[in-house]
N, C-alpha and C positions, 0 to 999 in steps of 0.2 A: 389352954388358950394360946396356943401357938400361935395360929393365925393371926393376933390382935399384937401381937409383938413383928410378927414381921410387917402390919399392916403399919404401926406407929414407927418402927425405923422406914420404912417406905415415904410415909408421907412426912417427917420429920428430915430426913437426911439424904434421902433418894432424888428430889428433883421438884417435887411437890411445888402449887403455885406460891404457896403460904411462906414467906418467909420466920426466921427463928423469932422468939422477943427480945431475943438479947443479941448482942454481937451484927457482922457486917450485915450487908443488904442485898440483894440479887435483884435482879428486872430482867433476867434470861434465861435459858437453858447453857449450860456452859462448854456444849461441843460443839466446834462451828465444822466440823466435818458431816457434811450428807449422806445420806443416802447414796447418792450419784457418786460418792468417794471420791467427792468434791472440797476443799477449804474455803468456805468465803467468807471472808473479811469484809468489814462494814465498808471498806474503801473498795473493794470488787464488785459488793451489791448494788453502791451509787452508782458502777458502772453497768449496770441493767439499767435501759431508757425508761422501763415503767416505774421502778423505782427514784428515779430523778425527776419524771416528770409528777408524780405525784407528790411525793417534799417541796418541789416547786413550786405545783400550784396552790397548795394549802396555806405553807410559809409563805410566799409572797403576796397572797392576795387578805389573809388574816391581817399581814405588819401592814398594808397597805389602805385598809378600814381605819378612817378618822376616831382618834379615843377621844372621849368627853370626860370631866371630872365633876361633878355634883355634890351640893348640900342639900338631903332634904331640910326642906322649910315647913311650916304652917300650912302655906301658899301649894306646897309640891315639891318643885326643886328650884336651885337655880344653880349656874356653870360658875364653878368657881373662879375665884381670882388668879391672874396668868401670874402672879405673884409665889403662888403658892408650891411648894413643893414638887406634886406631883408633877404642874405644868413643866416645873423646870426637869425634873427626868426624864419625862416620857413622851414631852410634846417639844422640849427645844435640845438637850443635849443632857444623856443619859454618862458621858465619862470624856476624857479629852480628847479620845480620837474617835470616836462613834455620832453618827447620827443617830436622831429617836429611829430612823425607818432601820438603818442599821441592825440595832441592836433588837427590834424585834421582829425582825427577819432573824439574827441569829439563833435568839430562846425561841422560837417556832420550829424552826429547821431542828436544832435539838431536840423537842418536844414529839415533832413527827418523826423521827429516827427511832431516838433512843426511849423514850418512852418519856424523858428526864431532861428538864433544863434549869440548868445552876446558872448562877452570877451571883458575885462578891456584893455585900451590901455596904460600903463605906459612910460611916454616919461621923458626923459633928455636933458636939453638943444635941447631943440624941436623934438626931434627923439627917433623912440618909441624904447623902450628897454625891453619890455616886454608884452607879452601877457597872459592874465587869464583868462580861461573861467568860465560865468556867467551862474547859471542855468536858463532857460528861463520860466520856472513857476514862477520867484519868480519877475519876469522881465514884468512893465509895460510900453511902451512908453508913453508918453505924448507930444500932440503934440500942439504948440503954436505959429502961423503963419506960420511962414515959419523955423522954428528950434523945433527939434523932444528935448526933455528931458527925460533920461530915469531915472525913479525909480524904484530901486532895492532894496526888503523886507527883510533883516537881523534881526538878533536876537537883536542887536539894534537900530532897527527902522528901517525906509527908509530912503538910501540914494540917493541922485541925482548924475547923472554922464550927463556932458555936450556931445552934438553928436560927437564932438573932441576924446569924451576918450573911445567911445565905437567901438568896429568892429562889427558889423552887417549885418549876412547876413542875406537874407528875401527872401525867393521863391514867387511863384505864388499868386500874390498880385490885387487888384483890384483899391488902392490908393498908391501903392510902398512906403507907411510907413510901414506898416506892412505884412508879409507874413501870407497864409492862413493855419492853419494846418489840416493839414493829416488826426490825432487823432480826434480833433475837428469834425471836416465835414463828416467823416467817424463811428462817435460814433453810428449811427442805424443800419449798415452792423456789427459792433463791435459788439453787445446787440444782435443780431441775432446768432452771432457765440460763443458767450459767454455762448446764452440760449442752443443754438443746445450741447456744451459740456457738459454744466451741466448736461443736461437731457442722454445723451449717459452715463455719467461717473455712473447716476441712474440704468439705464437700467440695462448696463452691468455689474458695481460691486456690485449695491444694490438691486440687484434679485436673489430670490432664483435658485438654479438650479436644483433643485429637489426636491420630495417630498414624506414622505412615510406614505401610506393611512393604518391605523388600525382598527379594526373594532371595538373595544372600546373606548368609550371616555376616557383619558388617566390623570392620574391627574395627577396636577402642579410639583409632584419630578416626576413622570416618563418623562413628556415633559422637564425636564431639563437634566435629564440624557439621555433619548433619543439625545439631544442636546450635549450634553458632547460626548456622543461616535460618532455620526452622524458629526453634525457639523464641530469637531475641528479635525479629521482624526484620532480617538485615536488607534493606531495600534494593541495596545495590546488589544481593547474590542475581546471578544470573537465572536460578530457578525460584524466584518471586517476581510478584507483579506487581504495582502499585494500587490496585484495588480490591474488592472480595475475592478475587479468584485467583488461586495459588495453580502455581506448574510446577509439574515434577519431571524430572527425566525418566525415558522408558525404563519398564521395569517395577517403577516403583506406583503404592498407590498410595492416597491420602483418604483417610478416615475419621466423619466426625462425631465427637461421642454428647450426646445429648446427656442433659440430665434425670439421672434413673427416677422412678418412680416412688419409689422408698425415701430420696432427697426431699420429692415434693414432698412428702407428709410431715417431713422434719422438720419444713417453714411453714406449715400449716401449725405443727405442734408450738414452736414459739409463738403464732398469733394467739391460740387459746391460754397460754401462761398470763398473758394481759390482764384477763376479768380475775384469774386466779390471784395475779400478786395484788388488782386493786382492792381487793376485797380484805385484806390487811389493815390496808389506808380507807379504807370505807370511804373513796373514791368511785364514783360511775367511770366504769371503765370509756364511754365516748370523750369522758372528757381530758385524756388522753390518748385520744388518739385508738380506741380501741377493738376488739376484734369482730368482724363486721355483724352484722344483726344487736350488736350491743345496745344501738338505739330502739329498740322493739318496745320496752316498758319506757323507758322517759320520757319525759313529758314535751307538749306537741309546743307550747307554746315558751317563749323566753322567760317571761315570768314566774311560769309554772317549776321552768329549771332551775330559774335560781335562787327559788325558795327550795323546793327538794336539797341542793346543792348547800344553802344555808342552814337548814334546818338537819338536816341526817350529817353532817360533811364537817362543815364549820363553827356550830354553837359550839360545841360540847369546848374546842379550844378558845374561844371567844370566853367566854362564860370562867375558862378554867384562868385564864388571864385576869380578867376583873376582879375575880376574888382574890389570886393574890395579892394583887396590888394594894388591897386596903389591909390582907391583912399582915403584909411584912413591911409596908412601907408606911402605916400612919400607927399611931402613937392609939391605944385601948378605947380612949376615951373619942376620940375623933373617929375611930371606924365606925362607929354608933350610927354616925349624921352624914358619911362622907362614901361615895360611892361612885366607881368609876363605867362607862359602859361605853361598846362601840356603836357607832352609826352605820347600818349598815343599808341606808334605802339606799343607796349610789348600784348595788348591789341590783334591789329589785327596782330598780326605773326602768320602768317604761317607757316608751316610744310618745313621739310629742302629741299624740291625737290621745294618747292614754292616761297621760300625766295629766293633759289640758282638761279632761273629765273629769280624774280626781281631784283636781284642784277647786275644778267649780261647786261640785260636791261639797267639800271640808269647807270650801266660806261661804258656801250659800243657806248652811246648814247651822254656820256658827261655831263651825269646829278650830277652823284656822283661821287666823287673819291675812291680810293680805300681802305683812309684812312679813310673816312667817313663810308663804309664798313665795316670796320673791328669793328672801337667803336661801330659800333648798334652791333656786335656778341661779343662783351667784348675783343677783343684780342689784345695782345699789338701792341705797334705804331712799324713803320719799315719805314725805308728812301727811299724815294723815292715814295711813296703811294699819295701824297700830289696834284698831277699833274691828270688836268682832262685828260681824255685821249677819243677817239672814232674809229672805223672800217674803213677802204677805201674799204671794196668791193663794196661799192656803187658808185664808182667813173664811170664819164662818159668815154666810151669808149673812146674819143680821146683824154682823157686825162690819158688812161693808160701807153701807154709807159713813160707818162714823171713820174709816182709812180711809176715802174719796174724799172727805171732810177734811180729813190732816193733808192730803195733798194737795188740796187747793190751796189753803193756810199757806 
């Protein structure tokens, strides 16, 4: 049984996605060298646009969705007291120098990267009273039965931090210790679009664009001065002109070199890396900017995109937020009753003829009131709004005269 032995060091110590039970933690593959005999580093990949622009728009527009905090009730729910804990983390001031918007803009932007977003959980008298966020390069879990220990790489030393004082999120995971990253798993589509710009950035800026053929061989000061008046656009040489049309003296000719045909395929091949890198970030490539016919399957209408957009794009880190939050930041017996979610119809609103239909709908219907109404359009409260209400044209015929009857009353 050879085979089963090099099949268990393979998938035990080879690369495998399965991290060990014991000891540190991985969420990559651990050569950032390509294919393309490329090096890229997570600070080279940021600099790929489609890489920035998808961390962008994920991260910014997740911190950006209003969070709610709730008790269920008997009744349902209701929003809890701005008194309470959570409010004060995550809706007024998460640590001394952070804003809420801040700080979950940073655990996002971490999240969409690295697969992983840390911050320190500072409690008092058992209730956390501060959040820090930790870089997660410098961040290794360690995992030791059944409780994860994180060690974090500081200037002096490593410290440990018990799974108590860490908030951690972690995406798409295969042992839900650690999440998988992005950057990681994505590094040979990276080193491809990394090579494709180097080589354009050649092309285009490090090619001559023309040439002028003399029928001397020209010695080393005339090919410098040739260069001095040619090259650097010397306006006052007497063989230039001050607009498109260049003079030369007899003899000589000017030639100009378009670019070859092979170039153009090499910026056609960066526009197709697009759909490639978004598909990491399970991002629709148009909505960065992407490479053309991308809009072909998306959907025709606003609405339609930004439920797509919410639904495949945005839950899974919405969702993956929520649950943390109750469950590192309240106390066994209060996660039971206490539950956080974001708002996210800002999101799918509709256009004012669109809204103005569902609205009449939900209170004509008895779904909404009218004071619920008005707070989704921001405008202030008014007496009497508070009462569900609904229509009687629907009323059975032989039960009209007696509604004809109550409105003359």
């Amino acid at each position: 049984m050879r085979w089963f032995g090099w099949f268990r060091g393979s998938a035990y110590h080879g690369g495998a996605l399965t991290n060990p039970d014991k000891g540190e933690q991985a969420n990559r593959p651990e050569p950032t060298t390509t294919s393309a005999n490329l090096t890229v580093t997570d600070e080279r990949a940021m600099q790929v646009s489609t890489v920035f622009a998808c961390t962008r728009l994920i991260a910014t527009t997740c911190a950006a969705l209003p969070l709610g905090f709730y008790a269920r009730t008997a009744d349902g729910r209701n929003e809890l007291d701005r008194d309470h804990q959570l409010w004060r983390l995550l809706k007024y001031k998460p640590n001394s120098f952070m804003t809420a918007l801040d700080f979950r803009q940073a655990m996002f932007t971490q999240r969409v990267l690295w697969g992983n977003g840390y911050a320190y959980i500072e409690r008092k008298n058992d209730r956390p009273v501060s959040l820090t966020p930790l870089k997660p390069e410098f961040m290794a879990p360690y995992r030791d039965g059944n409780s994860v220990v994180y060690r974090y790489s500081t200037d002096n030393g490593v410290k440990e931090f018990s799974q108590r004082e860490i908030f951690h999120l972690k995406g798409f995971s295969t042992d839900g210790v650690t999440g998988m990253s992005a950057l990681g798993y994505a590094r040979q589509s990276l080193g491809l679009s990394v090579a494709a710009d180097e080589s354009a950035s050649k092309s285009i800026g490090g090619r001559a664009n023309a040439v002028l053929e003399l029928e001397d061989v020209p010695t080393p000061a005339q090919k410098a001065k040739l260069r001095e008046m040619y090259g650097k656009g010397n306006d006052t040489s007497e063989f230039q002109s001050d607009g498109q049309l260049m003079i030369t003296p007899g003899g000589m000719k000017y030639r100009a070199i378009s670019l070859p045909p092979d170039d153009l395929q090499l910026l056609e091949s960066r526009q197709f890396q697009v759909p490639e890198i978004c598909r990491f970030f399970g991002v629709p490539a148009v909505m960065v900017d992407g490479a053309a016919g991308a809009t072909a399957a998306w959907p025709a209408s606003y609405e339609q995109q930004m439920q797509s957009f919410l639904t495949f794009t945005l839950k899974p880190y919405l969702d993956e937020f929520e649950d943390k939050v109750v469950d590192s930041l309240l106390a066994p017996s209060e996660a039971r009753s206490v539950f956080a979610e974001h708002k996210v119809e800002g999101l799918l609103r509709a256009d004012s003829a669109g809204r103005s239909a569902f609205y009449s709908q939900m209170v004509q219907n008895g779904i909404m009131t009218r004071a619920e109404v008005r707070a989704k359009e921001n405008l202030p409260e008014i007496a009497g709004a508070d009462e569900l209400t609904v229509q009687v044209n629907m009323t059975n015929l032989e039960d009209l005269p007696k509604v004809q009857s109550n409105v003359v009353k």
